[in-house]
C-alpha positions in Angstrom: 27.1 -76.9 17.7 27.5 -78.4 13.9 29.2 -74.5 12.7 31.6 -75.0 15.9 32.8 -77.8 15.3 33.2 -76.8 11.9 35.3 -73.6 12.4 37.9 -76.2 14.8 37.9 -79.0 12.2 39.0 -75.8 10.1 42.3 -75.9 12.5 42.4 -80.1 12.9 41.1 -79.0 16.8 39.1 -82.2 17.3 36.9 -81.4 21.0 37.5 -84.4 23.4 33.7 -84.4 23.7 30.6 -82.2 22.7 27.5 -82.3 24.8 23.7 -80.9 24.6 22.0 -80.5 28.0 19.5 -78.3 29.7 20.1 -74.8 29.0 21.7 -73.3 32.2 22.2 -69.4 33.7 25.0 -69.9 36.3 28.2 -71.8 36.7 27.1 -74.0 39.4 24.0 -75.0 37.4 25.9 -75.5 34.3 28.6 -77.9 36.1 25.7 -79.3 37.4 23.7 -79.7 34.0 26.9 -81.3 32.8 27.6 -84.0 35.9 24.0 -85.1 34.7 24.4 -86.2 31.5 25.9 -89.0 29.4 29.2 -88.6 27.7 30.7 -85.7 29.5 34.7 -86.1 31.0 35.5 -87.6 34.1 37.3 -84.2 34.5 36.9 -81.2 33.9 37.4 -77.3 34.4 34.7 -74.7 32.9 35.9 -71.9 31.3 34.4 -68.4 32.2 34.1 -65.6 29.3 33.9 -61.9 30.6 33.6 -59.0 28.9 34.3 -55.6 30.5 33.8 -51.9 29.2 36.6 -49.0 29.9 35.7 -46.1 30.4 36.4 -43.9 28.2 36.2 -40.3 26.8 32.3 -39.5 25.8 33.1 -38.9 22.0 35.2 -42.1 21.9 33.7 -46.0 21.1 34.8 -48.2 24.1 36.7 -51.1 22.9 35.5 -54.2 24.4 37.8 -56.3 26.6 37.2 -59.8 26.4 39.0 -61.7 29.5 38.9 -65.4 29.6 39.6 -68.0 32.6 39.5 -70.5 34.5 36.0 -70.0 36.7 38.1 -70.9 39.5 40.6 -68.1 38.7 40.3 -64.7 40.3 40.3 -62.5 37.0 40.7 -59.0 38.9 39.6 -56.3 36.4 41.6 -53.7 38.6 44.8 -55.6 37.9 44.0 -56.3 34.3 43.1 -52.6 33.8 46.0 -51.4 35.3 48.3 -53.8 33.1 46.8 -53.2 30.2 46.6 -48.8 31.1 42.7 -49.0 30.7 40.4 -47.2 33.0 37.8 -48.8 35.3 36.7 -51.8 33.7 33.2 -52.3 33.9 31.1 -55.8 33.1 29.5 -55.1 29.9 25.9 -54.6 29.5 23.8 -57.4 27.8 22.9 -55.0 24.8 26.8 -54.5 24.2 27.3 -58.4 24.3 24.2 -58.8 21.8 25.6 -56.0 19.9 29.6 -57.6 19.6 28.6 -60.9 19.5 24.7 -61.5 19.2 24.9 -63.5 22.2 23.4 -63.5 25.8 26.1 -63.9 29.1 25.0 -67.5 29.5 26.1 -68.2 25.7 29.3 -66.9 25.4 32.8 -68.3 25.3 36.3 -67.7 23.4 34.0 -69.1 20.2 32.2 -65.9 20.1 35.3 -64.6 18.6 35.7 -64.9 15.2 37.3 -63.3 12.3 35.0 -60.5 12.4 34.8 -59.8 16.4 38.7 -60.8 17.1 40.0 -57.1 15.9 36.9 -55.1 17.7 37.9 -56.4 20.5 40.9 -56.3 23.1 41.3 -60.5 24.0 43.3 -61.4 27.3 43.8 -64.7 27.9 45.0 -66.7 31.6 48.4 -68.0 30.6 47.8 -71.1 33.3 45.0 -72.5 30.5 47.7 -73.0 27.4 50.1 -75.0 30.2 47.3 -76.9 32.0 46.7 -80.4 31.1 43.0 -79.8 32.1 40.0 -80.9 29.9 37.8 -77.8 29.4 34.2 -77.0 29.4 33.3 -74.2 27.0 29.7 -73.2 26.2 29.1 -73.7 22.3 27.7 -70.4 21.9 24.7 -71.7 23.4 23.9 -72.3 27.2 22.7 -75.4 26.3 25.5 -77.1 24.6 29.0 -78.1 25.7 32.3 -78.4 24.0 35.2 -79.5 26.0 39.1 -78.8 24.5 42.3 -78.9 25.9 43.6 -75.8 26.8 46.9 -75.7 24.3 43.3 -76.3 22.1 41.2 -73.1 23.1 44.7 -70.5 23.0 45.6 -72.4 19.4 42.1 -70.8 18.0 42.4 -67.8 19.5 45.4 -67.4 18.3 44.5 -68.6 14.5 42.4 -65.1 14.8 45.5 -62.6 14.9 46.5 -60.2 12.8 49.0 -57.9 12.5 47.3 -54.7 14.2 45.7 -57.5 17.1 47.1 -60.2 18.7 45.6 -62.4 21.9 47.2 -61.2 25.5 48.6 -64.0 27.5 48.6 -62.8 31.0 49.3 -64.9 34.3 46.5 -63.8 36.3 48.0 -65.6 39.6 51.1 -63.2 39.8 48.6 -60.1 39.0 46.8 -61.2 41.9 49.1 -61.5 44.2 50.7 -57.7 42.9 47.5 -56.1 43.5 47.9 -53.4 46.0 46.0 -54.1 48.7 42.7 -51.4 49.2 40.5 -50.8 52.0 37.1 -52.0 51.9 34.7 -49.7 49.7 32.4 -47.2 51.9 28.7 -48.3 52.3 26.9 -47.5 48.3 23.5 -46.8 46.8 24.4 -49.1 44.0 25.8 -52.5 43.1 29.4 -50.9 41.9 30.3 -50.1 45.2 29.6 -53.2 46.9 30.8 -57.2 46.5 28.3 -58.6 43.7 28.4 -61.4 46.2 26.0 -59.3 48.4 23.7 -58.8 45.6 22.7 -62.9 44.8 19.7 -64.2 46.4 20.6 -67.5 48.3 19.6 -70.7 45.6 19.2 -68.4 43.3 19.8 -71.3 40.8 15.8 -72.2 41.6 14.8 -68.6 42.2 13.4 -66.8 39.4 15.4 -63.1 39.5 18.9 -64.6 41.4 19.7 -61.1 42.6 18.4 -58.3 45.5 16.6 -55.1 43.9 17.6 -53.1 46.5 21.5 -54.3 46.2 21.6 -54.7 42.6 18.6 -52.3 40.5 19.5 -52.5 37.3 20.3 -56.4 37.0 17.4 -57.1 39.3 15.1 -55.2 36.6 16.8 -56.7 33.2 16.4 -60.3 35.0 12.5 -59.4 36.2 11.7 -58.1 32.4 13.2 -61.4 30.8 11.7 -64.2 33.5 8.6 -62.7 33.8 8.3 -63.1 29.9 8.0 -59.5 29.3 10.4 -59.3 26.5 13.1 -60.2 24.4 16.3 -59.0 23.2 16.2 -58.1 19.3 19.4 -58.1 16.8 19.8 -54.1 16.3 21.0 -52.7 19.9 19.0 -51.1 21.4 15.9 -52.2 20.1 13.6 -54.9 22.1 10.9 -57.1 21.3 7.7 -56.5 23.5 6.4 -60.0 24.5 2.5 -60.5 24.8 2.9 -60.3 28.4 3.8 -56.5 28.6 2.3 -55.5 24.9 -0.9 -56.5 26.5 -0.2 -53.9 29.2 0.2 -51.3 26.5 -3.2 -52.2 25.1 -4.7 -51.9 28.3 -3.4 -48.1 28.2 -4.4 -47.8 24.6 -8.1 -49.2 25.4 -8.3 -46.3 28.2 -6.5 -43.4 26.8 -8.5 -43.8 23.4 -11.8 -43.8 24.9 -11.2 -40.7 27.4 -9.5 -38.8 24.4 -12.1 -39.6 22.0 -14.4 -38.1 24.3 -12.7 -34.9 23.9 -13.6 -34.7 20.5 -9.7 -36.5 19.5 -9.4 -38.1 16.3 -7.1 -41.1 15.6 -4.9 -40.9 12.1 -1.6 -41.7 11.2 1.2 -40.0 9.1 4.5 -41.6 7.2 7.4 -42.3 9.6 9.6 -40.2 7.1 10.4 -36.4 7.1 12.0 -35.0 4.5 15.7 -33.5 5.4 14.7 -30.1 4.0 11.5 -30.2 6.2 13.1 -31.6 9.1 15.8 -28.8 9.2 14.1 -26.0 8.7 12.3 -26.2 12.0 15.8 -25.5 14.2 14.8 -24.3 17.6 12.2 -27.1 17.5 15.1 -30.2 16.3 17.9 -28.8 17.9 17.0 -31.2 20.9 16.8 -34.5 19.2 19.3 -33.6 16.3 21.9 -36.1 18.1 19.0 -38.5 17.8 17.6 -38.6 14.8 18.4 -41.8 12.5 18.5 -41.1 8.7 17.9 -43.1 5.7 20.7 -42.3 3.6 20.1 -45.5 0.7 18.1 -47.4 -1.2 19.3 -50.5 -2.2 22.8 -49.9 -3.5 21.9 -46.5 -4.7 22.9 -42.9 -2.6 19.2 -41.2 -2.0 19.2 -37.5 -3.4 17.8 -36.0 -0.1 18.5 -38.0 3.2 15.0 -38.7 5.3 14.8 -38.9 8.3 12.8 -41.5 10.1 10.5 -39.5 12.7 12.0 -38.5 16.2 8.2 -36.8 17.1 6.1 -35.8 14.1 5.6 -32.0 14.4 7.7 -31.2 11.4 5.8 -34.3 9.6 1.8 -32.9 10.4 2.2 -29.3 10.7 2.6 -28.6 6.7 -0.7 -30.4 6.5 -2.6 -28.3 9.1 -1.6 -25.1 7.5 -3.3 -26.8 4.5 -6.1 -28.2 5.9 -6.8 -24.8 8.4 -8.4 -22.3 6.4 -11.3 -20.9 8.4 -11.7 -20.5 12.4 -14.5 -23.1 11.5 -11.8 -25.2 10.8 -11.2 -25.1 14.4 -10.4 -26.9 16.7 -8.4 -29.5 14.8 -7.6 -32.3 17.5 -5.4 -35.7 16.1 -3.9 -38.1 17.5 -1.5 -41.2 16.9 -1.0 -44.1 18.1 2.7 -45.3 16.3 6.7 -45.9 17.1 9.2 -42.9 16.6 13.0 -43.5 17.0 15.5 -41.7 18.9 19.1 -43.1 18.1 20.1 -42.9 22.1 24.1 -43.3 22.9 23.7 -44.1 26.5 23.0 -47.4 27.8 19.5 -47.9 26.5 17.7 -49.7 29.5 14.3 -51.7 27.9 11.0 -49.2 28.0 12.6 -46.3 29.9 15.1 -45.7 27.2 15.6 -47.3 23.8 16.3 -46.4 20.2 12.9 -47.5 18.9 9.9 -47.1 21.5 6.2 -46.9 20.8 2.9 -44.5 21.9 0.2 -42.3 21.1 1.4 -38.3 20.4 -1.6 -36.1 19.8 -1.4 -32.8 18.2 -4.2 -30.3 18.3 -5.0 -27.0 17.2 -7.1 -23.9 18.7 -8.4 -20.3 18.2 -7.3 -18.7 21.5 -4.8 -19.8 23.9 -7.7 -19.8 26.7 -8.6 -23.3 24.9 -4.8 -24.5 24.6 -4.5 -24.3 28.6 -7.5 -26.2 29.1 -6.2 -28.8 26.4 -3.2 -29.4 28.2 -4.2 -29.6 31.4 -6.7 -31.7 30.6 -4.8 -34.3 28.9 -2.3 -34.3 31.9 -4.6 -35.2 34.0 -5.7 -38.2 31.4 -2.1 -39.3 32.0 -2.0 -38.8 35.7 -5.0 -40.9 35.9 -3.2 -43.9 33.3 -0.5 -43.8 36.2 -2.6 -43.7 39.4 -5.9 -45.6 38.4 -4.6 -48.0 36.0 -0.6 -49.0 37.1 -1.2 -48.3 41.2 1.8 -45.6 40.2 1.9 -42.2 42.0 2.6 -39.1 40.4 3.3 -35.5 40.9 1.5 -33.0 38.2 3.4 -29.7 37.8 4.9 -27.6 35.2 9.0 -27.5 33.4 11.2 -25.3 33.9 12.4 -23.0 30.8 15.3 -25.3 30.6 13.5 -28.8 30.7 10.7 -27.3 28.5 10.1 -28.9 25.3 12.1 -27.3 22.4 10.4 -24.8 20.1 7.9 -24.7 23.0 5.9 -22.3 24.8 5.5 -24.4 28.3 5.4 -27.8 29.1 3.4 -29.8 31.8 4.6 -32.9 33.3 3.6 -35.8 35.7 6.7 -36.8 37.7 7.2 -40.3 39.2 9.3 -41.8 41.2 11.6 -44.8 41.7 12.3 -45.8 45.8 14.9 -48.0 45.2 17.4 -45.8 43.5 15.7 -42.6 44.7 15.5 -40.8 40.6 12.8 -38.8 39.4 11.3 -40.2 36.6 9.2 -38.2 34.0 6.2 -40.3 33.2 4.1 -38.3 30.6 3.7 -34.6 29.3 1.4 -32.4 27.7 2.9 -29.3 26.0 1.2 -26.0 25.1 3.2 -25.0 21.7 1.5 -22.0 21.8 2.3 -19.8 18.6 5.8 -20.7 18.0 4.9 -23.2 15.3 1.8 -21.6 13.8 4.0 -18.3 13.2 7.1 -20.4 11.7 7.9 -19.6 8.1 7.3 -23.4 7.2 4.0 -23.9 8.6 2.4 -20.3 8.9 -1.3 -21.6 10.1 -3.4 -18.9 10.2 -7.5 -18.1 9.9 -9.3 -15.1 10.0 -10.0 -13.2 13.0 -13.6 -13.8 13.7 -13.7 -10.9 15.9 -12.1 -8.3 13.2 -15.2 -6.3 11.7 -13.0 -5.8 8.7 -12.4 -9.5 7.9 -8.7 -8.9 7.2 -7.3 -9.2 10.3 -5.8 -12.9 10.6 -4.5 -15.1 13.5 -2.3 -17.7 14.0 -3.6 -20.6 15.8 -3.0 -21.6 19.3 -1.3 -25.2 19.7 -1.0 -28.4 22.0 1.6 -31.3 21.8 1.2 -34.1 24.2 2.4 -37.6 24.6 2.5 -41.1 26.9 5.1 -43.8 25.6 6.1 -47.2 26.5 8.2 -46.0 29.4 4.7 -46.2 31.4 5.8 -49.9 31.6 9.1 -49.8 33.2 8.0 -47.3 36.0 5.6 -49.6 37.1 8.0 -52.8 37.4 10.6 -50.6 38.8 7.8 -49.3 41.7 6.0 -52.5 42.3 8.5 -55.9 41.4 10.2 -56.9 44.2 12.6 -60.0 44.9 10.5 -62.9 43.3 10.1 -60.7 40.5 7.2 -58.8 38.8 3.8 -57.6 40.8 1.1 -56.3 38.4 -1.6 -53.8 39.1 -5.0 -56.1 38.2 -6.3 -53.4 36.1 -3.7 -53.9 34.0 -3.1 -57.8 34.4 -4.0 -60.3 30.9 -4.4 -63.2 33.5 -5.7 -61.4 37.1 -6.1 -64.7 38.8 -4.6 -68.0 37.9 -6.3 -71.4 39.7 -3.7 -74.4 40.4 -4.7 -77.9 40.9 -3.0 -78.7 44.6 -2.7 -82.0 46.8 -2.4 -84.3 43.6 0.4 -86.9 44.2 1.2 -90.4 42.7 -1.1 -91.7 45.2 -4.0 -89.7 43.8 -5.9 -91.7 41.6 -7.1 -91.0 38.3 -10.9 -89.7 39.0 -9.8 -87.5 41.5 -7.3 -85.9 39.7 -9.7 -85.4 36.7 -12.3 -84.0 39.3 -9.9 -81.4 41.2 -8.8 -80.2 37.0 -12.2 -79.8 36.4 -13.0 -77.6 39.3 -10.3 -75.6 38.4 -11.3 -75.4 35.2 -15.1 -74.7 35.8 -13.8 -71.6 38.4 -11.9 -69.8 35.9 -14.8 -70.2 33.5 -17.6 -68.5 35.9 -15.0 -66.0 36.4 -14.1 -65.0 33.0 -18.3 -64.8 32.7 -18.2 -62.4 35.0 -15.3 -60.1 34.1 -12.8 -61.8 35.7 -9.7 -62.6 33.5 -8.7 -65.8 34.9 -7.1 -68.9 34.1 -6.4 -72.5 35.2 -2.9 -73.7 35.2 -3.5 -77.5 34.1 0.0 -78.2 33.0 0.7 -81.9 34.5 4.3 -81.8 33.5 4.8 -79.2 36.4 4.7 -79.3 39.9 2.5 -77.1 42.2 5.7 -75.4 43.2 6.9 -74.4 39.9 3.6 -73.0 38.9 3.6 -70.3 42.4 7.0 -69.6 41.2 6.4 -69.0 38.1 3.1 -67.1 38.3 4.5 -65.2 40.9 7.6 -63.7 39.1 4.6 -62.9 36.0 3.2 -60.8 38.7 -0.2 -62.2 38.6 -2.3 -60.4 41.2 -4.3 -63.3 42.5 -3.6 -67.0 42.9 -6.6 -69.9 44.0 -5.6 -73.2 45.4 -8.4 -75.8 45.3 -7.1 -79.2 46.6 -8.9 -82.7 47.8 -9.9 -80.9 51.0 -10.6 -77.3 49.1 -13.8 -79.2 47.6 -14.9 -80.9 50.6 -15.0 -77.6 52.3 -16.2 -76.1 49.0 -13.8 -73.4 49.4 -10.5 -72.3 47.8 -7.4 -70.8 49.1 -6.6 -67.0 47.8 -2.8 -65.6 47.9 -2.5 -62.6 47.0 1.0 -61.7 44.9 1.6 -58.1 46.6 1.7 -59.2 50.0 1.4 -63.4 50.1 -1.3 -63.2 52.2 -3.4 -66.3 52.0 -6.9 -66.8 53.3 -9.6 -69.4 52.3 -12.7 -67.9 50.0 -16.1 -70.1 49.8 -16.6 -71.2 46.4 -20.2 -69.7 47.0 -20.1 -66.3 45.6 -16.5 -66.6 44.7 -16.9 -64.1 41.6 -17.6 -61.4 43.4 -15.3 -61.8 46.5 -12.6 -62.0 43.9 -13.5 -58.7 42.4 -13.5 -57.3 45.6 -10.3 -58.5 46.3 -8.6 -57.4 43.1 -9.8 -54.1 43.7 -8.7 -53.8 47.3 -5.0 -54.8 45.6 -5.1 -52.5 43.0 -5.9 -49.7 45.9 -3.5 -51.0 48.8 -0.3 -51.4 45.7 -1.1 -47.6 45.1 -1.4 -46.4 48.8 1.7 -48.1 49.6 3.4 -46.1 46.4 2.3 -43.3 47.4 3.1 -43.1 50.9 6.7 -44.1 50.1 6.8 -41.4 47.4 5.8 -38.6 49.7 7.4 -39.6 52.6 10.5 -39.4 50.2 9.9 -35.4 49.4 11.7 -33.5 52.0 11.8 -30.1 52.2 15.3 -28.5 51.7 16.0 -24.5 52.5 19.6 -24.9 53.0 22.4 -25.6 50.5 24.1 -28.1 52.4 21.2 -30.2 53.0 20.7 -31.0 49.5 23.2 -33.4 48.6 22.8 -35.6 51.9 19.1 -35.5 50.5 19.6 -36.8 47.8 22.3 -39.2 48.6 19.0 -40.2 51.0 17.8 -41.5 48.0 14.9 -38.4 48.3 13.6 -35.9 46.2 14.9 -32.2 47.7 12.2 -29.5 47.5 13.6 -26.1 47.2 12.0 -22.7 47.1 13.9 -21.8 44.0 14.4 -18.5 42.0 13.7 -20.5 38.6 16.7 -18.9 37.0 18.6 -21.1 34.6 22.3 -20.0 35.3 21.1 -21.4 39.1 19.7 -24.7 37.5 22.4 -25.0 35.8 24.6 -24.4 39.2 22.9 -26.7 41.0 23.0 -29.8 38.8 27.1 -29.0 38.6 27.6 -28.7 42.2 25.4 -31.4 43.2 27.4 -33.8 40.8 31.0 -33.0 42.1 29.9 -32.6 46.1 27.3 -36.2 46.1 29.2 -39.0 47.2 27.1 -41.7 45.9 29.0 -44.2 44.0 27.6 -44.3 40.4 27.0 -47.5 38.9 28.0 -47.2 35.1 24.3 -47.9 34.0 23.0 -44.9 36.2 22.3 -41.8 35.1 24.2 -38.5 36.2 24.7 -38.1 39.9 23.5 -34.4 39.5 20.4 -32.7 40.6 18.3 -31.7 37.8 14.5 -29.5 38.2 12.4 -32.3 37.8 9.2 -29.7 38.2 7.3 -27.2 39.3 4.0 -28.5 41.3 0.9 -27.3 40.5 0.1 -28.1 44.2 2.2 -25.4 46.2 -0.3 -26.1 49.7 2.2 -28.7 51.3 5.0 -26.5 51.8 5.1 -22.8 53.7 3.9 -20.0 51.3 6.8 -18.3 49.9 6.7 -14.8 50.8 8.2 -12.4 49.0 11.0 -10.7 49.5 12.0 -12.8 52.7 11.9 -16.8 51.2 15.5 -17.1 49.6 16.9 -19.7 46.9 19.1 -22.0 49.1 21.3 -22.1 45.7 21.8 -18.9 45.0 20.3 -16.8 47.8 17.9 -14.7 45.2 14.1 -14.1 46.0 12.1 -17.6 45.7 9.1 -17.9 43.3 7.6 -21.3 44.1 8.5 -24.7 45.6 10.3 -27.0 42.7 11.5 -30.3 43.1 14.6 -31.5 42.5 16.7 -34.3 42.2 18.4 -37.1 40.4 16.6 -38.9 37.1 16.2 -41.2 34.6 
């Protein structure tokens, strides 16, 4: 507030008032925050701040259009767009407004912009506000602080920010309006872009915790579920997030797991710099030619130019495999079997979405080494079915084991295995985890060359180069599961994954309650969750007596907890409690009597029912497809199309082309491509009709079939 009112003292722009108040995420709750507090104008109107994104060509920046009005003006971005000859104006993402103007939606106002925004950005302005003699309410670049200006006030700064190249558009929004041809309504969509955002709010969604419908608007739904359920936080370098205790503790879950199973494979934890040389980087080609766009360099140090760049690790082949070749001398060397558990970056371009893709993102890569390929297949199948298991068992997830194309393979190589989830709601593939055989591809590079005698060889000059594995499980594990479980009221956690699996609240306490029975109803709570945490049980009372009962379900439920106990005045007199579960809001009384291990019974029957339910959505989504036409009306089905397929890349590459110009599924700008890519091969060919040669066809290209494949759209 004080460096605002600052930068209009700057101008002599006195504000007719300045208010703080309860921080507030909607207009209505904001004009609402304000009518409740001391000080404020008899009058006002509050001014609303968008910011749209153009589209534009995929090697050019987008320049950020920032369009402010009055919130009871229409501000039509068709009719702006089209005025100012820019194409499809999109509302900006929340990374874009963090990165512009390190602010959230619910902060920003025409004092975001500043001398250093003001010529990023292109700034439209209704011309109503500089001839109204309305007081208005701008946020102070917080949602929980008010300035209010006249309008002649709010143009005057804007204007103080011009420069030769930029200047403030004045545009009168009314008599766009009213030019705007007139369209017919949008056909039925698979995403929030094609239909009224009205559709998409959750009615009182000023008291609800997520405010919009997942299955209207996805990728709002799952920013708002990740932020009120605690989960994380938005960090100053785009891209990047900050994992909240909430959902690191998820990842440490995983960790505990994987790193047990693993170690009793004979793995070995270690962990290697986060810089690779340039020259070491490079010289592996075929293997970096797939995150070359990716990789973020370090180019300085201090104020001085570094000799060689350095790369900060994308995946840290290039980084250990020198080391092996050292430390590999013998075939008793053998096997060599290491594994990490740190962050790599990957300097993404598209619109990074938190844990499914972002420029910094953390998990465990293993790298291994072998004396015949015999024991680099069992490796990797082994280790896929670790992270089928991390899915299935541990996040109620389903997934679908099977093996890459050539084309989706990992670069440099020899085949990779995958698990492949998937997301109901905007029917995409998802690739959760995979396990790579490299097989001799880096052993035999010039750089690396790891090689040991041939045990075998009577001479004892023969030499082989060693057989090798790459695998790895990232954050990502994280987002699949919200995605697949969280549904209107906002996360639902699997309890093997849960820091708090049951959470007691006090219940039936009002002003009439007197002090002893309060204290005795706390302490009941307090004494359950102790005997459950003794046996197992991660539990915990909510005593917080600034909060209702009501706001504690509410906000218990959008943190997803699996289990929630009720014990009231009558709860004790019956000596029972009352269970709701979070997956389904069933509620039924449990006797206090045994209570630890009905609640583990319970937990366990949710953990198992959240998976069947995944499951049997997921394969009820897999349809069959033998003709070409069926395909896109499969996937615009929101399914995943199975396809006896030739496994020829000039067809994959056909069918994700075609698929994209013939689906008619309106993409929203934060989705990926509307094509058809291979998301894999399964291992598990039973549940289709055996392709028999010479007679099952490629629906694509109408060559002989070689197995069932799946594909569809992804993340």
């Amino acid at each position: 507030m004080e460096a605002v009112t600052q930068s209009l003292a700057s101008l002599s722009l006195k504000p007719t008032a300045q208010i703080s108040h309860a921080a507030t995420s909607s207009p209505a709750a904001w004009k609402d925050a304000l009518s409740s507090t001391q000080g404020v104008p008899a009058s006002f109107e509050l001014i609303k701040t968008l910011v749209y994104k153009p589209k534009t060509a995929k090697t050019a920046t987008p320049v950020p259009v920032v369009v402010i009005a009055k919130e009871s003006t229409t501000a039509s971005s068709g009719a702006i767009g089209k005025k100012l000859n820019l194409k499809e104006l999109r509302l900006a993402s929340e990374d874009l407004l963090k990165e512009f103007f390190a602010l959230d939606k619910d902060s920003l106002s025409p004092l975001a912009l500043d001398k250093n925004t003001f010529p990023k950005v292109v700034t439209v302005v209704d011309a109503s506000i500089n001839s109204s003699d309305s007081v208005f309410a701008l946020h102070a670049l917080s949602s929980d602080s008010t300035v209010f200006m006249q309008g002649s006030d709010i143009v005057t700064y804007l204007k103080s920010l011009e420069t030769a190249e930029v200047q403030v558009q004045e545009l009168d929004f009314s008599s766009l309006e009213a030019s705007a041809p007139a369209t017919a309504p949008a056909p039925a969509a698979t995403t929030a872009s094609g239909r009224n955002r009205e559709d998409a709010r959750i009615e009182g969604a000023v008291q609800i915790a997520i405010g919009v419908k997942k299955e209207v608007d996805f990728p709002t739904w799952y920013t708002n579920v990740l932020i009120k359920a605690d989960m994380l936080d938005y960090y100053s370098v785009s891209g990047c997030y900050i994992l909240k205790p909430w959902s690191y503790s998820i990842w440490e879950e995983i960790q505990r797991w994987f790193d047990s199973e693993i170690k009793e494979l004979g793995v070995q934890n270690s962990y290697f710099p986060m810089f690779v040389s340039a020259k070491v980087l490079e010289r592996e080609k075929d293997h970096i030619e797939g995150f070359s766009p990716e990789v973020a360099w370090v180019t300085k140090a201090g104020n001085s130019d570094l000799e060689e760049h350095i790369a900060i690790r994308p995946t840290s082949e290039t980084a250990m495999y020198p080391y092996y070749s050292k430390w590999i001398k013998s075939h008793r060397d053998l096997p060599l079997k290491l594994n990490q558990w740190n962050s790599v970056v990957r300097w993404e371009f598209k619109n990074p979405q938190p844990f499914l893709r972002t420029r910094e993102f953390l998990w465990q890569e293993g790298h291994t080494a072998f004396l015949t390929k015999a024991e680099a297949d069992t490796e990797v199948r082994q280790i896929l079915d670790l992270y089928r298991r991390v899915y299935e068992e541990l996040l109620a997830v389903p997934v679908i084991p099977g093996i890459k194309s050539e084309k989706e393979k990992f670069a440099g190589g020899l085949y990779t295995t995958t698990i492949e989830g998937f997301i109901p709601t905007t029917g995409r593939g998802i690739q959760a985890g995979t396990s790579h055989c490299l097989g001799q591809n880096f052993s035999r590079a010039e750089m690396f060359n790891i090689t040991v005698e041939d045990p075998n060889d009577p001479t004892g000059q023969g030499k082989i180069h060693v057989w090798q594995n790459s695998w790895g499980l990232s954050t990502r594990t994280i987002g699949v599961m919200v995605m697949v479980h969280g549904d209107n009221q906002g996360l639902v956690l699997p309890p093997r994954v849960a820091s708090i699996q049951v959470v007691i609240v006090p219940c039936g306490i009002t002003v009439k309650t007197s002090d002893e029975e309060r204290a005795k109803i706390n302490q009941a709570c307090d004494d359950l969750a102790k005997s459950l945490k003794k046996a197992g049980i991660r539990a915990k009372a909510d005593l917080r007596d600034i909060y209702t009962p009501g706001y504690k379900f509410n906000d218990w439920e959008q943190k997803g907890v699996p289990l929630r106990l009720e014990i009231g005045p009558n709860d004790l007199k019956k000596k029972q409690t009352l269970s709701v579960r979070r997956d389904t809001g069933v509620k039924d009384p449990i006797p206090l009597e045994g209570l630890e291990s009905s609640v583990s019974s319970l937990l366990q029957t949710i953990q198992n029912d959240m998976f069947k339910r995944a499951q049997d959505t997921y394969f009820s989504r897999l349809k069959e497809v033998t003709k070409w036409e069926d395909l896109v009306p499969t996937l615009d089905a929101k399914c995943v199309a199975v396809i006896p397929w030739c496994e020829v890349e000039a067809c994959e590459d056909d069918i994700k082309e075609r698929s994209a110009k013939a689906s008619e599924e309106q993409a929203d700008e934060r989705a990926p491509s509307a094509g058809a890519k291979s998301l894999a091969i399964p291992f598990d060919q039973s549940k289709w009709a055996p392709i028999e040669p010479g007679k099952t066809k490629c629906p694509a290209c109408g060559k002989d079939a070689k197995r069932w494949t799946m594909f569809g759209r992804s993340y």
